[in-house]
C-alpha positions in Angstrom: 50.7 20.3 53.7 49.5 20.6 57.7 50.1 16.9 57.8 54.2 17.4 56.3 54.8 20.5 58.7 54.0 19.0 61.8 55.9 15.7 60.7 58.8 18.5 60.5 57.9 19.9 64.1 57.9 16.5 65.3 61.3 16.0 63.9 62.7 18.4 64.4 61.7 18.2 68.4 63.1 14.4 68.1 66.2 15.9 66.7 66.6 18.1 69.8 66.5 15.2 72.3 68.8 13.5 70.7 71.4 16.2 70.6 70.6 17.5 74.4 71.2 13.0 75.3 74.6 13.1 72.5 75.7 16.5 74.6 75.2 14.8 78.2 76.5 11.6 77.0 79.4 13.3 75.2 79.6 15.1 78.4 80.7 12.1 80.8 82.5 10.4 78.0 85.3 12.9 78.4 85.6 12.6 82.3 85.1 8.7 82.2 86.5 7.7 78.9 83.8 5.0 79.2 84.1 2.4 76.5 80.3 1.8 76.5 79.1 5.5 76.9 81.4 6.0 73.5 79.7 3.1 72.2 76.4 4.9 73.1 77.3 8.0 71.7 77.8 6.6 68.6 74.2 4.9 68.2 72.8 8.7 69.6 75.1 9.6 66.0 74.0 7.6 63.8 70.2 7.5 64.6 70.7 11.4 65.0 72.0 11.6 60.9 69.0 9.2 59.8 66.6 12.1 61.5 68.2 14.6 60.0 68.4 12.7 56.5 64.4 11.6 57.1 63.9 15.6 57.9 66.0 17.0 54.7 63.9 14.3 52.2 60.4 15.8 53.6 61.4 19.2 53.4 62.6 18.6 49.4 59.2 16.9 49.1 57.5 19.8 50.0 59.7 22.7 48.4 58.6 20.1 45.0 54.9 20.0 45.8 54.9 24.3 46.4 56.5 25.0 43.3 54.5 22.3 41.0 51.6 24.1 42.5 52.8 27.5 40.9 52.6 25.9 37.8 49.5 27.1 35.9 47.4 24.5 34.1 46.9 25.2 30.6 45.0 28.1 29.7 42.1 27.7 27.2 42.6 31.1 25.5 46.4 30.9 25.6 45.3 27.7 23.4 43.2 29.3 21.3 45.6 31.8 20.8 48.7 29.0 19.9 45.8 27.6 17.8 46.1 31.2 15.6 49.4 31.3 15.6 49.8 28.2 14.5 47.5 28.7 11.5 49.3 31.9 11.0 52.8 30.6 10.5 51.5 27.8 8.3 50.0 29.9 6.1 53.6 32.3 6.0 55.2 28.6 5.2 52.8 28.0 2.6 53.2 31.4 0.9 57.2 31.0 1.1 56.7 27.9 -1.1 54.4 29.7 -3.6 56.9 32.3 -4.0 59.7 30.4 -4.5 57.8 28.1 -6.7 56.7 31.2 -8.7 60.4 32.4 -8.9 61.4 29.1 -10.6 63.1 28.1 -7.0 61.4 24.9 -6.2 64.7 22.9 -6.2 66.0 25.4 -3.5 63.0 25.1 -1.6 63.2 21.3 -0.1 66.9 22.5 2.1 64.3 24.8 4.0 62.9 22.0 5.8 61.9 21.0 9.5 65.0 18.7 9.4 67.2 22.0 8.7 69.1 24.4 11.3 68.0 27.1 9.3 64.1 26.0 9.6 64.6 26.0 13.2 66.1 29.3 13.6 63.6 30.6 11.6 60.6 28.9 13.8 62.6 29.9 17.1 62.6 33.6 15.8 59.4 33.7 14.6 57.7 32.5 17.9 59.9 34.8 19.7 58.8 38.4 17.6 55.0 36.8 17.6 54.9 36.5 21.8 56.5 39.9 21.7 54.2 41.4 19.5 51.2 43.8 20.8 49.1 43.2 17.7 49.1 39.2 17.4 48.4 38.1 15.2 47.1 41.5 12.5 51.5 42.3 12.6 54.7 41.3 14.1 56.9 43.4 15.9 61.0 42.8 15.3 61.9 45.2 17.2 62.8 42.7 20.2 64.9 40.9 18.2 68.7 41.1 18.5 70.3 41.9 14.9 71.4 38.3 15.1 67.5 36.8 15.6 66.5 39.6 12.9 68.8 37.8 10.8 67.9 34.7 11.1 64.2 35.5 11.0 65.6 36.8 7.0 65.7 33.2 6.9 62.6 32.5 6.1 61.8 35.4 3.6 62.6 35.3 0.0 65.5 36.2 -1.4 64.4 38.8 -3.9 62.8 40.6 -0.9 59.3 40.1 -1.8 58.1 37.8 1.1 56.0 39.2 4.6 56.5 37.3 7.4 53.4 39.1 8.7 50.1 40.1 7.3 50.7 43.6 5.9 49.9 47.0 7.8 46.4 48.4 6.9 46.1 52.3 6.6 43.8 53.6 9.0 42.0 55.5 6.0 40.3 54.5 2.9 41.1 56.2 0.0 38.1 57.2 -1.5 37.0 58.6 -5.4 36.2 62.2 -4.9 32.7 63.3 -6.5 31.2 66.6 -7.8 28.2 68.0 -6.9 26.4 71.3 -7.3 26.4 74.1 -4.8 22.4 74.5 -4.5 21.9 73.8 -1.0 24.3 76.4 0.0 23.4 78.8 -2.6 19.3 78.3 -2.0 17.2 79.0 0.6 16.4 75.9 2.9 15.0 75.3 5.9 13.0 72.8 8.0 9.3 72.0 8.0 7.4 69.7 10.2 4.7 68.6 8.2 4.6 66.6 4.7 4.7 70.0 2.7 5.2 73.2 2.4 3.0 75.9 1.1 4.6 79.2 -0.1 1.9 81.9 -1.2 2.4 83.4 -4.1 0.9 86.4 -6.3 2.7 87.1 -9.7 -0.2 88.9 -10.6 -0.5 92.6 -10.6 -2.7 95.4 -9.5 -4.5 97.9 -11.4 -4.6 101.6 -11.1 -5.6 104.5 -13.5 -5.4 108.2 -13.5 -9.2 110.0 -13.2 -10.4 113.7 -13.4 -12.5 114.9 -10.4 -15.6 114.3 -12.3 -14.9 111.5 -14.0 -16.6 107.7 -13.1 -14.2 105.4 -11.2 -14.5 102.2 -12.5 -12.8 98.9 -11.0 -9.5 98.5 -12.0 -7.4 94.7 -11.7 -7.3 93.5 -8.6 -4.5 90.7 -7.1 -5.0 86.9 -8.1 -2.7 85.3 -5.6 -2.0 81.2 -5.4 0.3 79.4 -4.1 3.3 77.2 -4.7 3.3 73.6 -2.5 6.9 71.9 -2.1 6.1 68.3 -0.5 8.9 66.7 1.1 10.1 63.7 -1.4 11.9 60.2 0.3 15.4 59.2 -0.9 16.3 55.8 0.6 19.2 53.6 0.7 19.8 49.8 2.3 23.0 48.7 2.2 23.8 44.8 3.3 27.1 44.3 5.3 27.7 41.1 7.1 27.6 40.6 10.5 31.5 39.3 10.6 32.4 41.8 8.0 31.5 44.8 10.9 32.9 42.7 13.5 36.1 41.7 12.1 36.6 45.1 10.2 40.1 47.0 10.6 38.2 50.3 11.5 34.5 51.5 11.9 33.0 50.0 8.6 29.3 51.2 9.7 30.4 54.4 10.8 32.1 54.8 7.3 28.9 53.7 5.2 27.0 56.3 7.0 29.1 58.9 6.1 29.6 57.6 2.5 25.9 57.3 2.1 25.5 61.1 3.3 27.8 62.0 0.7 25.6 60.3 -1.9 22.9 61.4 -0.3 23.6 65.1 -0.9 24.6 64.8 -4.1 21.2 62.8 -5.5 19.5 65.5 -4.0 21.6 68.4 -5.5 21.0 66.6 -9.0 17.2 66.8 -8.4 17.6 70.6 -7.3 18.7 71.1 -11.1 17.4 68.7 -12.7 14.8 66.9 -10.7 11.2 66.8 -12.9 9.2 67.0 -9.6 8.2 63.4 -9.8 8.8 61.4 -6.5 11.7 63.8 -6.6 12.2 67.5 -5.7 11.6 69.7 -9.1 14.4 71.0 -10.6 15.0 74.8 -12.2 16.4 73.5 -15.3 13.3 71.5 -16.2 11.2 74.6 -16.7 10.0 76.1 -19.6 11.6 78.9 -21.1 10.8 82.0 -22.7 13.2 84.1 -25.2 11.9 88.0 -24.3 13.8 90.0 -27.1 12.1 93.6 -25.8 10.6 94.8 -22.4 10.4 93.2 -19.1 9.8 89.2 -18.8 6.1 88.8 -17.2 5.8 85.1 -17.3 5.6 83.0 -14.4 6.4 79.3 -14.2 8.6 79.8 -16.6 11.9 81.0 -16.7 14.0 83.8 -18.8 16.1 82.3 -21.6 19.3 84.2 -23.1 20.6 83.4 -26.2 24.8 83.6 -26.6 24.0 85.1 -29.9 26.4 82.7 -31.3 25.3 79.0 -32.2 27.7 76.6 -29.8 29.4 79.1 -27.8 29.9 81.6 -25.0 29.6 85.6 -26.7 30.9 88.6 -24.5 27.9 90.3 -25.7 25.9 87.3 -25.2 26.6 87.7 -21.2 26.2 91.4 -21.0 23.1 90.4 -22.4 22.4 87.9 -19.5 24.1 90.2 -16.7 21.5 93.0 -17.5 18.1 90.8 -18.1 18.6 90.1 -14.1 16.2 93.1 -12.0 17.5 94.8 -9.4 16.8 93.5 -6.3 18.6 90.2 -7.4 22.1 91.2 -8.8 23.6 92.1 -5.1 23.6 88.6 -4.6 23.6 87.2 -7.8 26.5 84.3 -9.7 26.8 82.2 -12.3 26.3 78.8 -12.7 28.4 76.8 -14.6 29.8 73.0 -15.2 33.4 73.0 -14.2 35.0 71.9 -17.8 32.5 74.7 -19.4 34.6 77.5 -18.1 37.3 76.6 -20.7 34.7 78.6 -23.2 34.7 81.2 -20.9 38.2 81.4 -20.4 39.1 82.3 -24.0 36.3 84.8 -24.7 37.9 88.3 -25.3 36.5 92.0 -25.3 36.1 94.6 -28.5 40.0 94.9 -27.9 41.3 91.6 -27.8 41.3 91.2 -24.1 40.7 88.4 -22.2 37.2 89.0 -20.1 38.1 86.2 -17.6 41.7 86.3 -16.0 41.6 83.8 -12.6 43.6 86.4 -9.9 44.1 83.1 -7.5 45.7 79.8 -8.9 43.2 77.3 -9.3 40.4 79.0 -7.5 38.1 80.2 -10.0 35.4 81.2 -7.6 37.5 84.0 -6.0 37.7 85.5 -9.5 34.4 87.4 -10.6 33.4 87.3 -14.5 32.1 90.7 -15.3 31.6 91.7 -11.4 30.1 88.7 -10.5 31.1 85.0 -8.4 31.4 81.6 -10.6 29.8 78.4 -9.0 31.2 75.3 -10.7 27.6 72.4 -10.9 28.5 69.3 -12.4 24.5 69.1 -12.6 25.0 71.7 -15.3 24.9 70.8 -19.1 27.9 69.6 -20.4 29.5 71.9 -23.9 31.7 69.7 -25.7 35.5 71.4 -26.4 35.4 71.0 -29.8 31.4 70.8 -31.7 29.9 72.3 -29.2 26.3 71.5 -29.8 23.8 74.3 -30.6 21.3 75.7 -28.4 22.4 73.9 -25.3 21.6 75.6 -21.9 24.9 75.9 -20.6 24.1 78.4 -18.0 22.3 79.8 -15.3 22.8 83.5 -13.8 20.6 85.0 -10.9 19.9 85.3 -6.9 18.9 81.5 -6.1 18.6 81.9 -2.8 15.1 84.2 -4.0 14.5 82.4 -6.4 14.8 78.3 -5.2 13.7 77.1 -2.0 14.5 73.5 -0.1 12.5 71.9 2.3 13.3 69.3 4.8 11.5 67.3 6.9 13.3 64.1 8.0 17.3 64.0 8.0 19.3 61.4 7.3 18.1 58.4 10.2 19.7 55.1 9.8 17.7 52.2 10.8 20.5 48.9 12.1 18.0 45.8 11.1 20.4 42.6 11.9 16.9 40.6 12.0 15.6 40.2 8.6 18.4 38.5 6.8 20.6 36.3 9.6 24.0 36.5 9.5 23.7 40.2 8.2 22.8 43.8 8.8 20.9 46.2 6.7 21.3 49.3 6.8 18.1 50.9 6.4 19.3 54.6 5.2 16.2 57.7 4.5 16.1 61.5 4.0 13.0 63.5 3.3 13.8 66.4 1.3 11.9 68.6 -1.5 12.5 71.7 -3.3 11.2 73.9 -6.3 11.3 77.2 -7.5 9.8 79.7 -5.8 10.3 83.0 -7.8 10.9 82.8 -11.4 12.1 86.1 -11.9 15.7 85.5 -9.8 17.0 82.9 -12.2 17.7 83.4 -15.7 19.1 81.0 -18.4 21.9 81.4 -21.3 21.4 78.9 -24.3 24.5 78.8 -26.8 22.4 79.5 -29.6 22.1 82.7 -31.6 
């Protein structure tokens, strides 16, 4: 380009002489009226317009070689991206047929062709909302379109108004099933440990004592025989597999959804084991216990629990749960509640008093845990034995009634840790998923159970 612009200086300078010899020639012409100085100016003229021509082309040559060099050469991902979009609206053509051959309208199908003015409208529209889009190619944006391109893009759709010109919007959410649990973590005592157990003293034992006259021989009376309960922390696991493209390509956080799905399920194993857990591997539940019927005086066993019969064989009795109100001490019915399946409170719901009266009446739509049952809070665990609606079964433990957060006692050592292993199995990711967690009873005299049995 150096070269081309002093060729233009040079010209231009040539061009110069030649005007300042046409002036001084033109000049004497008009005093002399010279026949040859005319003849002169006239070859100054002529070689003056080939200049100027030779000038004009160089400058259009250059103007030409500036704007070709603002054309960009082809850009690989702008190929890679035509590449998609291609694919894209070869697959909307292939779906177009399906449907139309689906709806019996394979003979109208052949007039929607490359050849057709239709076809092309519909391709010119189509690129047009695609370019325009800001989410090529997951959706396609017709909002710049004019109402005539939004018709014609119409073009392409099918007539009963089932066709999508673009891959359909996905919700941002995932609907998910909802599942019960039981309420023992927040009802118990927990907390953390940081060793592989944990040891609670106990003593259920009593001491003795005697009354004595002042001469009479004091002989030793019982003394305490303390032990002690040990809770060791238990391992749930989990290892999902997702592929590695699967969390790549994935519409939202896919791993970040796992995790809190597996915390979910997580809780909810463990909250099964807390009622019925046999202590195995797994933290020991209160509902696998023994149990002991006490018909007079105070219950004294220990590592076992209390059992309260309804009085009637197969259902709930108003008496029945007096029965199991009052068999609770003291220092455990402040913060006392029952325990109950959710569809078992249907039995509960229909028992009446000596008068006829309804001993349950909810005081809050739907919310059956704002509404006391004799005085005292209703927990709905789906951990809980079922009672059937109609043939209730005998002698089921339906039930349990008492202070858990005395009486059951969770441990944890290790929350939930999630180990990301994209090594093992290539092209995947497992998801390596652990809790350690344990629990037991600790004091057998806080919970009490009610059997449907007479």
């Amino acid at each position: 380009m150096a070269t081309s612009l002093e060729d233009i200086k040079k010209g231009v300078d040539e061009i110069g002489v030649l005007h300042t010899q046409f002036k001084t020639e033109f000049e004497t012409f008009k005093t002399n009226q010279d026949t040859l100085i005319k003849e002169k100016m006239v070859v100054i003229a002529d070689e003056f317009g080939k200049k100027h021509e030779a000038l004009q082309r160089e400058l259009d040559g250059i103007k030409a070689r500036e704007a070709q060099a603002l054309v960009p050469g082809p850009d690989p991902d702008q190929v890679k991206q035509d590449h998609k979009l291609n694919i894209l609206f070869a697959k909307h053509r292939q779906d177009f047929q399906a449907e139309h051959v689906k709806n019996g309208n394979e003979k109208n199908f052949p007039e929607f062709t490359p050849e057709g003015a239709d076809y092309k409208k519909y391709v010119r529209v189509f690129w047009k909302a695609v370019r325009t889009s800001q989410h090529v190619p997951q959706g396609i944006s017709l909002n710049a379109l004019t109402p005539d391109e939004q018709k014609d893009m119409a073009v392409g759709s099918d007539p009963d108004g089932g066709y999508f010109v673009a891959p359909p919007t996905i919700a941002d959410t995932v609907v998910r099933r909802i599942f019960e649990t039981s309420p023992i973590r927040e009802l118990a005592s927990s907390r953390n440990i940081g060793t592989r157990e944990y040891v609670v003293p106990e003593d259920p034992s009593d001491v003795g004592v005697g009354w004595v006259a002042e001469r009479q021989v004091r002989t030793p009376t019982q003394t305490v025989n303390p032990s002690r309960k040990i809770i060791p922390a238990q391992e749930e696991y989990a290892e999902p597999v997702v592929t590695q493209q699967l969390l790549e390509d994935s519409m939202f956080d896919l791993e970040a959804y796992l995790s809190d799905k597996l915390s979910d399920k997580f809780n909810r194993w463990e909250n099964a084991a807390f009622v019925n857990g046999d202590g195995v591997g797994k933290p020991r539940g209160f509902m696998t216990y023994p149990t002991q019927i006490v018909n007079t005086g105070d219950f004294n066993y220990w590592n076992q629990l209390e059992q309260i019969n309804s009085g009637t064989n197969g259902m709930f009795n108003y008496t029945g749960l007096i029965r199991l109100i009052t068999a609770l001490k003291e220092p455990f019915q402040a913060n006392a509640c029952f325990l109950v399946r959710r569809q078992v409170l249907y039995h509960i719901m229909v028992l009446t008093d000596a008068n006829g009266r309804l001993i349950f009446q909810p005081i809050l739509n739907g919310q059956f845990d704002k509404t006391p049952l004799l005085g005292y809070p209703i927990r709905y665990a789906t951990d809980m034995p079922d009672v059937a609606v109609t043939s209730p079964v005998t002698g089921v433990n339906a039930m349990a009634f008492g202070d858990f957060r005395q009486g059951y006692q969770i441990v944890d050592r290790v929350g939930l840790s999630m180990i990301r292993d994209n090594i093992t199995v290539k092209g995947s990711v497992l998801l390596y998923t652990r809790k350690r967690v344990g629990g037991d009873v600790i004091n057998f005299d806080a919970i009490k159970i009610h059997s449907l049995a007479a």
